[in-house]
Each structure stands twice: as C-alpha cells, then as structure tokens.
C-alpha positions in Angstrom: 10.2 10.7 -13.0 8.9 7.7 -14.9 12.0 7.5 -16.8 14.2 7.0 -13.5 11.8 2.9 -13.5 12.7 2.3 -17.0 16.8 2.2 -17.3 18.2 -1.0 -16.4 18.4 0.0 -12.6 15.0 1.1 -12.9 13.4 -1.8 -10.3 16.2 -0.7 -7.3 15.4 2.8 -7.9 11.5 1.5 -7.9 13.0 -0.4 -4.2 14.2 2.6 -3.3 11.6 4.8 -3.4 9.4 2.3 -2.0 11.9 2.0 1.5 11.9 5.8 1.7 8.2 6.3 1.7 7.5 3.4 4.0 10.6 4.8 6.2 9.0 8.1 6.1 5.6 6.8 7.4 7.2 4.7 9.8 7.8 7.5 12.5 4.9 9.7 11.7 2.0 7.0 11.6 2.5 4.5 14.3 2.5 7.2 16.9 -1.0 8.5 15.7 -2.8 4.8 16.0 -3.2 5.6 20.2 -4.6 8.9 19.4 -7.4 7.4 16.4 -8.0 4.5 18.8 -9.4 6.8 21.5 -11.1 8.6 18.9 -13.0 5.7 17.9 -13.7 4.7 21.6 -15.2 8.3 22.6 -17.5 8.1 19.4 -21.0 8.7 20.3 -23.3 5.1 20.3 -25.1 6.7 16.8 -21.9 7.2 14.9 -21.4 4.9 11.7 -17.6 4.6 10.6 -17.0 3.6 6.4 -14.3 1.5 5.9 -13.1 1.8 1.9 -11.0 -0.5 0.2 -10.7 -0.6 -3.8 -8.5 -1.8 -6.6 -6.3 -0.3 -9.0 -7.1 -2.8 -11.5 -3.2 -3.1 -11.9 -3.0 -5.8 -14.4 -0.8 -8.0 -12.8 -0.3 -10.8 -15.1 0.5 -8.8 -17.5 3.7 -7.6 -15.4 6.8 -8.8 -16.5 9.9 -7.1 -14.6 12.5 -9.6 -16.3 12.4 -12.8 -14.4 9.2 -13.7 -16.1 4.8 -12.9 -15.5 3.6 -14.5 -12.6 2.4 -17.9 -12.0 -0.3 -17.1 -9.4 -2.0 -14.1 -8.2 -3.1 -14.5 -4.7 -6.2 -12.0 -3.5 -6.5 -11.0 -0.2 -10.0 -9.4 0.9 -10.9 -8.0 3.9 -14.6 -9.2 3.7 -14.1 -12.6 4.7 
C-alpha cells in the first residue's frame, strides 16, 4: 500500500484516501454523539471519565511533500 503515496500522484491518492475515510465516518459517527451524550448524562455522580490525547511524534519539519518543509508548526492542546 505504501507504494500507492510514493509515485508522483502519490499526495492525491494520500487526498483520496483521506476523503473516503472521513466520508465513511461522516454517516456512521454523527448519529451516535445523541446516544454517548445521554450516556454521559445518566452516569452515576461517582463515575470518573479519562479523556486521552497523545502524539505520534510525526516529525513534521522534517516533511517535505515538494513545495518545501514548513515555516511554522502550530500546536493546538486541549489543556489550556
């Protein structure tokens, strides 16, 4: 498969799969939110919920995908 990213239309077929994942969510997920929502509002007083967020550690400036490495990285945390 990893060949399919590195011919010279390896970034639209990277696009591509991308779209179709996302796409493929898009129906399945959104209608489940109402459903977790009421789970979380029925959870008994005592209940602790984990929220887990990590990195990849996906060396970004190293990236180079033929328009040049990036000038700025932005990070975006959720425990602000």
């Amino acid at each position: 498969m990893a060949g399919m990213f590195l011919g010279e239309d390896g970034f639209v077929a990277a696009a591509r799969l991308i779209s179709d994942s996302v796409e493929r969510l898009d129906s399945g997920v959104a209608w489940k939110i109402p459903e977790l929502l009421e789970t979380y509002a029925n959870a008994p007083a005592e209940s602790l919920f984990v929220s887990v967020a990590g990195s990849t550690r996906f060396g970004v400036y190293g990236l180079n995908f033929g328009w040049g490495k990036p000038v700025k990285v932005s990070i975006v945390s959720i425990d602000q």
